[in-house]
C-alpha positions in Angstrom: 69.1 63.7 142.8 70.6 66.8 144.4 69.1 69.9 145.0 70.3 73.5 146.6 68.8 75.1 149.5 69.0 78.6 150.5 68.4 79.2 153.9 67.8 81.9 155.9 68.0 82.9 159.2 64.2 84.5 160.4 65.6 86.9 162.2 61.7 88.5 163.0 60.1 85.0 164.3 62.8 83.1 165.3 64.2 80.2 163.5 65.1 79.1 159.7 63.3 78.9 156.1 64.7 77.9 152.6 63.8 77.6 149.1 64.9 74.8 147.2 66.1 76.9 144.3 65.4 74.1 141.4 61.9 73.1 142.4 59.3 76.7 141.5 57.3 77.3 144.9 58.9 74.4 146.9 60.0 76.2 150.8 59.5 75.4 154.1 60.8 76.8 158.0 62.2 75.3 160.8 62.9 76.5 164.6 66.6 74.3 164.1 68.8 73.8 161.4 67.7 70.6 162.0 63.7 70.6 162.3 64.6 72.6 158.8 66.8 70.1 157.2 63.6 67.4 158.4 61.3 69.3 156.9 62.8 70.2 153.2 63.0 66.9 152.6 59.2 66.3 153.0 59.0 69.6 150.9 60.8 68.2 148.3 59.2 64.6 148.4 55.7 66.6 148.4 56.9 68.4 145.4 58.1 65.8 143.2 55.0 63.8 144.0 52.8 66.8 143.2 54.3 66.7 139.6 54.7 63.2 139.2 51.2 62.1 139.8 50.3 63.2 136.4 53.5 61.8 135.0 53.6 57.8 133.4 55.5 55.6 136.4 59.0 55.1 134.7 60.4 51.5 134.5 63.4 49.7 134.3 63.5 46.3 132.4 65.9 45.4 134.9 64.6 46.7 138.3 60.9 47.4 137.7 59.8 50.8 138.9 61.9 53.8 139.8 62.8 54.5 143.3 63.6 58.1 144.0 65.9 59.2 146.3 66.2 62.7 147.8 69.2 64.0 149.6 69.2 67.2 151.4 72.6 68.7 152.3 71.9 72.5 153.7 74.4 75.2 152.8 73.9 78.9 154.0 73.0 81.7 152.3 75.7 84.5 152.3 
């Protein structure tokens, strides 16, 4: 899975937040690029398992349940 980021620089308080533009309400802030980059992925996990919980597990007949993968690559806002 892949999802985009927009961050922005907090020019008020100091530091970084971003929206992860695919997932409705999912955003978090960071003092770093990288305390931001740490913390969108827990966003994201959060908000996948928010929606999944209601969802039936999804199974493989080859490798049993579903393992879900996130990958966060932050790209600036312009």
């Amino acid at each position: 899975m892949s999802f985009t980021a927009r961050v922005y620089r907090d020019r008020g308080a100091g530091g970084y937040y971003a929206r992860v533009s695919e997932l409705p309400g999912c955003w978090t802030e960071g003092e770093t690029l990288e305390e931001l980059r740490a913390n969108l992925a827990e966003a994201i996990q959060g908000w996948i398992e928010s929606v999944a919980k209601d969802a039936p597990p999804v199974r493989s007949p080859r490798m049993g349940p579903a393992q879900r993968t996130i990958r966060v690559e932050i790209v600036p806002a312009i």
